[in-house]
ZAMARGU-4260 file (C-alpha; in steps of 0.2 Angstrom, whole numbers, plus 5000, padded with zeros to 4 digits):
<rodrens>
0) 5160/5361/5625 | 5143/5361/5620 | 5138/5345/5611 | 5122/5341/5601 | 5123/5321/5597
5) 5109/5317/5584 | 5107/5305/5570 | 5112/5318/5558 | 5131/5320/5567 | 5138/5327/5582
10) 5140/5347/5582 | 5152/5352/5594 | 5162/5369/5597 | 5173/5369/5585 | 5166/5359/5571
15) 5152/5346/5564 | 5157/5327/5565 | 5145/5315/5552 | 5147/5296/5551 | 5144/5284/5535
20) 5148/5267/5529 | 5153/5264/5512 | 5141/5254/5504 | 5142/5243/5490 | 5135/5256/5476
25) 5146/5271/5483 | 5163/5258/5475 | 5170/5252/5458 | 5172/5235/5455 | 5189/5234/5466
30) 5180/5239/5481 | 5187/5258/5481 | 5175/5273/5483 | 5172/5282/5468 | 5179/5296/5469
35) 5162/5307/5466 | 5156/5300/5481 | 5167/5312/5493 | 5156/5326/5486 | 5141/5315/5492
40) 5147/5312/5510 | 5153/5330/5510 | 5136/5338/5505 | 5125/5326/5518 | 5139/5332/5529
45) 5134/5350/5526 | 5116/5348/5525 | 5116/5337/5544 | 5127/5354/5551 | 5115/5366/5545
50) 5100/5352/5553 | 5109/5352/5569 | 5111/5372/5569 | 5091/5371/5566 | 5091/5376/5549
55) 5083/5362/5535 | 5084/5365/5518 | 5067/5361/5514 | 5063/5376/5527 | 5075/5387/5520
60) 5067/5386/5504 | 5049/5385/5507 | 5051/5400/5519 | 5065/5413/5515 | 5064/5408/5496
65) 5082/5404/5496 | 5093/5390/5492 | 5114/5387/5495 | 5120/5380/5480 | 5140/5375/5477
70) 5149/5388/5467 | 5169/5382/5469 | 5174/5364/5478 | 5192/5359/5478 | 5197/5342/5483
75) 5214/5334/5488 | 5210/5315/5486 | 5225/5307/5499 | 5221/5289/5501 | 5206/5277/5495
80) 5192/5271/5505 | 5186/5252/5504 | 5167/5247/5504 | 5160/5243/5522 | 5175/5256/5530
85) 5166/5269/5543 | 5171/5285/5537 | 5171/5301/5549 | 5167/5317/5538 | 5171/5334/5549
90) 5165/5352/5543 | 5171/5369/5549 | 5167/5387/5542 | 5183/5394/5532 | 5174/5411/5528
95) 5158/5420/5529 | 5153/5434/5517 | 5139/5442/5511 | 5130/5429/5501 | 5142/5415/5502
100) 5150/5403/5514 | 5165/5395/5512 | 5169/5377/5522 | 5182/5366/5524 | 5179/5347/5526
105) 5190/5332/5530 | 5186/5314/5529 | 5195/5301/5538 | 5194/5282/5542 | 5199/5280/5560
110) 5213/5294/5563 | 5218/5293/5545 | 5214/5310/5535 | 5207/5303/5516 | 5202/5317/5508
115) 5201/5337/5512 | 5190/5348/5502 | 5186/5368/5501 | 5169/5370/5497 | 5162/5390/5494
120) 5142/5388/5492 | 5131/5406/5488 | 5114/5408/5494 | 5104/5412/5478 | 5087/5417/5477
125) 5074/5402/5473 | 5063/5415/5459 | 5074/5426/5449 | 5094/5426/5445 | 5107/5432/5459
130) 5112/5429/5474 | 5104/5437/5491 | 5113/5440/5507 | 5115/5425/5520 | 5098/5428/5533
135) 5106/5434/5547 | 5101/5421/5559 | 5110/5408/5548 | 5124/5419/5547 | 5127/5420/5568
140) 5122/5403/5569 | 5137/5398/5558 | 5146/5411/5563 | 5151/5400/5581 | 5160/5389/5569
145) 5174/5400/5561 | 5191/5391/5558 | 5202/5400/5570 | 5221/5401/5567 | 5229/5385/5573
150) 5210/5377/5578 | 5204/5361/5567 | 5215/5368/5554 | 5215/5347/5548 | 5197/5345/5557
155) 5204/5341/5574
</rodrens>
C-alpha cells in the first residue's frame, strides 16, 4: 500500500484520511458542532487530497486558469460531535466525468461514522462562464482513487 503521511493527511490506496480537532468556534453554546462546520472539515479534507496528489489550488488557478467549485453536496448528519473531539474525515472518488468529480466523504470520531456526504464539484474556467474539462493529469491522478464495488464503500 502506498502511503504518503504529511500534515495535510495520510493518502493511501484506497482513500485520503485528514485529522482535526473541534475547536471552541466550530460549536454552539452546548458544545456540539455546528452543523455547517462538516462542510468546512470536508472541503479542507478535499483540498489536503488534491495537495497530497501534488496538485494546490493556488497552482491550479494561477497556472491552468481553472478552479473546482461545489455544484451539489448531500449530507446525512448521524450523530453530533463535541468541542475538543479528534475527528477523522476520509475521502474517496465516487465518479469522474468530463468536467466534474464526484466524492464521497465520511467523518468519524474513533470507529464511530458521524456524518457521510456526496459531494459533485465542476472545474470551471477562472475568466469567462462554463465549465472546462478536468486537465488530464488531475484526472489519472484521481483516477487511482475510484470507489470500487464493495471498497471503502463507508470509508474503510
Amino acid at each position: 500500500m502506498n502511503k504518503m503521511d504529511k500534515p495535510g493527511g495520510t493518502l493511501s490506496a484506497e482513500s485520503h484520511s485528514y485529522q482535526v480537532r473541534v475547536y471552541y468556534e466550530d460549536t454552539d453554546a452546548a458544545g456540539i458542532v455546528f452543523y455547517a462546520n462538516y462542510l468546512k472539515y470536508a472541503e479542507r479534507a478535499r483540498t489536503e487530497m488534491l495537495r497530497g496528489l501534488g496538485f494546490a489550488h493556488a497552482d491550479i488557478m494561477r497556472e491552468r486558469g481553472t478552479v473546482f467549485v461545489v455544484r451539489h453536496c448531500e449530507i446525512d448528519y448521524q450523530h453530533s460531535a463535541w468541542l475538543d473531539e479528534e475527528l477523522e474525515i476520509r475521502t474517496a472518488i465516487d465518479a469522474i466525468g468530463g468536467a466534474s468529480l464526484t466524492l464521497k466523504q465520511w467523518v468519524y470520531r474513533g470507529g464511530e461514522e458521524l456524518v457521510v456526504m456526496k459531494i459533485k464539484l465542476v472545474c470551471m474556467k477562472l475568466e469567462g462562464k462554463g465549465t472546462t474539462r478536468i486537465p488530464d493529469d488531475i484526472r489519472q491522478a484521481l483516477d487511482g482513487y475510484i470507489l470500487r464495488v464493495g471498497e471503502v464503500e463507508h470509508g474503510k
